[in-house]
C-alpha positions as CSV (number, residue, x, y, z in Angstrom):
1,X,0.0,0.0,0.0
2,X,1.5,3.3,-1.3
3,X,1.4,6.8,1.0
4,X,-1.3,9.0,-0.3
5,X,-0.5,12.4,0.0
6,X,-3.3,15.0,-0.3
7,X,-2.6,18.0,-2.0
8,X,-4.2,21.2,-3.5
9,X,-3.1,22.8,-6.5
10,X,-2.5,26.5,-5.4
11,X,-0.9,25.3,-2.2
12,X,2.8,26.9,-1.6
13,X,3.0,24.1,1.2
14,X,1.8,21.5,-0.7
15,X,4.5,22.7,-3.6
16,X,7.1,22.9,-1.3
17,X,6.7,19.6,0.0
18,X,6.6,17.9,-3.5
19,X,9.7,19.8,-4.5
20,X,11.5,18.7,-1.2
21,X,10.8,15.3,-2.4
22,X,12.2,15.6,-5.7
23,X,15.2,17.5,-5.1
24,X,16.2,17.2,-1.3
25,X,15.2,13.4,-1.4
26,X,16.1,12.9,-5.2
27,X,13.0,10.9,-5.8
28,X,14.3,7.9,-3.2
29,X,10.3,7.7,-1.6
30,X,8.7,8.5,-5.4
31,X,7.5,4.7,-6.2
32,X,6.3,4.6,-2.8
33,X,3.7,7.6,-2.9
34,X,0.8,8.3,-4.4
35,X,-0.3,12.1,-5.2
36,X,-3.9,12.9,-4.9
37,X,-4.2,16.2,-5.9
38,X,-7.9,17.0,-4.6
39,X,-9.0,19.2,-7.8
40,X,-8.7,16.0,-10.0
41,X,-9.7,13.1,-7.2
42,X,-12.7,14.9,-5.0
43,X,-14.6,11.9,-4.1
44,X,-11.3,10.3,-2.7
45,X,-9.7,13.3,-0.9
46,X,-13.1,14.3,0.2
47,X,-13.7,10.5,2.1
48,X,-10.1,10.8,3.0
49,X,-10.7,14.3,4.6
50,X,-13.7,13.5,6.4
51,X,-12.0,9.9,8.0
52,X,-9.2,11.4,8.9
53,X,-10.5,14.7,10.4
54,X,-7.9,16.5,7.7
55,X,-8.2,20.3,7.7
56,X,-5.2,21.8,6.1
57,X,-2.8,20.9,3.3
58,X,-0.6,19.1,2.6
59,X,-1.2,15.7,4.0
60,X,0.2,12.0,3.7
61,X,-1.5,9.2,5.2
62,X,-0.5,5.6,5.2
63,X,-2.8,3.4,7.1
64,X,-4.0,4.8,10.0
65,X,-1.0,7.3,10.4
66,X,-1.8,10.3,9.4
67,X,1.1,13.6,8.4
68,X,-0.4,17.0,8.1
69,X,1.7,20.4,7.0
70,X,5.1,20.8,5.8
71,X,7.9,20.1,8.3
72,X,11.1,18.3,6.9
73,X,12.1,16.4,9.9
74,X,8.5,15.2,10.7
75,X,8.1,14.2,6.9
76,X,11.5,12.4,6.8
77,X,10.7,10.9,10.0
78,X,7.4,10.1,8.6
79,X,8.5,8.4,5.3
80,X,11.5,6.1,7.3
81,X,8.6,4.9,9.8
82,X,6.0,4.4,6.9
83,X,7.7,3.6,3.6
């Protein structure tokens, strides 16, 4: 089961966080996440959202652990622990 992470197109966190991946991480978690951008997947960020209790972007969620926000050493910590 891949991490889904939940973001919004016009999010400057949500950016961030996708371009830490790619260039701080060089890709290492890419084959293990799945982006959900919730413009193009309502009915699945929207169940995800409301399970979850999810109010702000970005979020990854594997399971039942849940990541919310943009903060490098909880995300790395978060990806070793869940990926």
């Amino acid at each position: 089961m891949k991490i889904k992470l939940l973001t919004r197109k016009n999010c400057p966190n949500c950016n961030g966080l996708k371009l830490f991946l790619e260039k701080a991480l060089n890709n290492k978690y890419k084959d293990k996440i799945e982006i959900l951008e919730e413009e193009q997947n309502r009915d699945i960020v929207g169940e995800l959202i409301k399970k979850f209790n999810i109010q702000s972007f970005p979020a990854m969620i594997k399971g039942e652990n849940v990541l919310v926000g943009f903060q490098p050493s909880k995300l790395i910590n978060f990806l070793e622990t869940n990926a």
